[in-house]
C-alpha positions as CSV (number, residue, x, y, z in Angstrom):
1,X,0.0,0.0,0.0
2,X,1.7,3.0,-1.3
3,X,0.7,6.2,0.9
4,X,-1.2,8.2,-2.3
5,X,-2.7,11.2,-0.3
6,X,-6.9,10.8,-0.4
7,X,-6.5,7.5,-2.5
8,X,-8.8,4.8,-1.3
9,X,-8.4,1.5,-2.8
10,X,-9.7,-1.8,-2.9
11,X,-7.5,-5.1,-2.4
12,X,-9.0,-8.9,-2.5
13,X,-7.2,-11.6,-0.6
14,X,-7.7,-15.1,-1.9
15,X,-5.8,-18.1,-1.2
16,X,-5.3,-20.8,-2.9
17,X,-7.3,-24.6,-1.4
18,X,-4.0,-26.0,-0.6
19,X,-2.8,-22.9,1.4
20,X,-6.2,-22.6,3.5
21,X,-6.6,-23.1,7.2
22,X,-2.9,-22.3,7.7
23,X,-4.1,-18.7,8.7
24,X,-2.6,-17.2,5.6
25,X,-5.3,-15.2,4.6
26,X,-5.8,-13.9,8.6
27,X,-2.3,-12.8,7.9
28,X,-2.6,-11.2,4.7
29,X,-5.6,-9.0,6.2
30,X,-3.9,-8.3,9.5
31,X,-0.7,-6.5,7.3
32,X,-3.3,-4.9,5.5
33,X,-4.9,-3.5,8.6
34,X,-1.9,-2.7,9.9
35,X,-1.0,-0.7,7.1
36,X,-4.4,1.4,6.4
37,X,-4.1,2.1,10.4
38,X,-0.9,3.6,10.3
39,X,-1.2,5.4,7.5
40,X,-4.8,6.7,8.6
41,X,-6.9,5.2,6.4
42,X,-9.8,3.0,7.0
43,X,-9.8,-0.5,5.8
44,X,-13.0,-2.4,4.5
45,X,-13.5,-5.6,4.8
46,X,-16.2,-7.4,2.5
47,X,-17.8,-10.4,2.2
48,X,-20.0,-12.6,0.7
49,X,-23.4,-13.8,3.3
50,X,-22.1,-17.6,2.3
51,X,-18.2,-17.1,3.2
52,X,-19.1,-18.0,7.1
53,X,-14.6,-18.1,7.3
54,X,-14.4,-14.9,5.7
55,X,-17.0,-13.5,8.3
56,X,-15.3,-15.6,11.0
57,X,-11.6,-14.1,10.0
58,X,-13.1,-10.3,9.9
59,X,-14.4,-10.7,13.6
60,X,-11.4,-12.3,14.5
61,X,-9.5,-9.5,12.8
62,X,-11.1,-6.5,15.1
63,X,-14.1,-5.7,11.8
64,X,-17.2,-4.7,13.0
65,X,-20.3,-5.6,10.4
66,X,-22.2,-1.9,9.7
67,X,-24.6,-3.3,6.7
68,X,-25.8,-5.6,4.7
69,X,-25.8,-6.0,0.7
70,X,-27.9,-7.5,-1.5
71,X,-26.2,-7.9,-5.3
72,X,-27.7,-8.7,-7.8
73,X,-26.1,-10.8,-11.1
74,X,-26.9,-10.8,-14.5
């Protein structure tokens, strides 16, 4: 993350099946986190309803939910 005055950007974290419950991802968003706080910026966390892990590792993590989504597909 590269300090870009007002710039808010979006990052995904996925990791690969064989790389999964080894808390790589927790450690990938923790950095991330740890970055966006010391630099002052906030950090979003988002998530699918389904991805009950990704939900699990946000709490875990210090996110706090604020709303709920619906998207739609085409």
């Amino acid at each position: 993350m590269k300090d870009r005055g007002d710039h808010v950007g979006a990052v995904a974290v996925l990791v690969h099946p064989d790389f999964r419950r080894q808390k790589v991802g927790c450690r990938v968003v923790a950095t991330l986190a740890f970055l966006a706080r010391t630099r002052w910026r906030l950090l979003q966390y988002t998530t699918v309803a389904e991805n009950v892990a990704s939900q699990r590792l946000a709490l875990r993590l210090g996110f706090r939910m604020y709303s709920r989504e619906r998207v739609w597909w085409v």
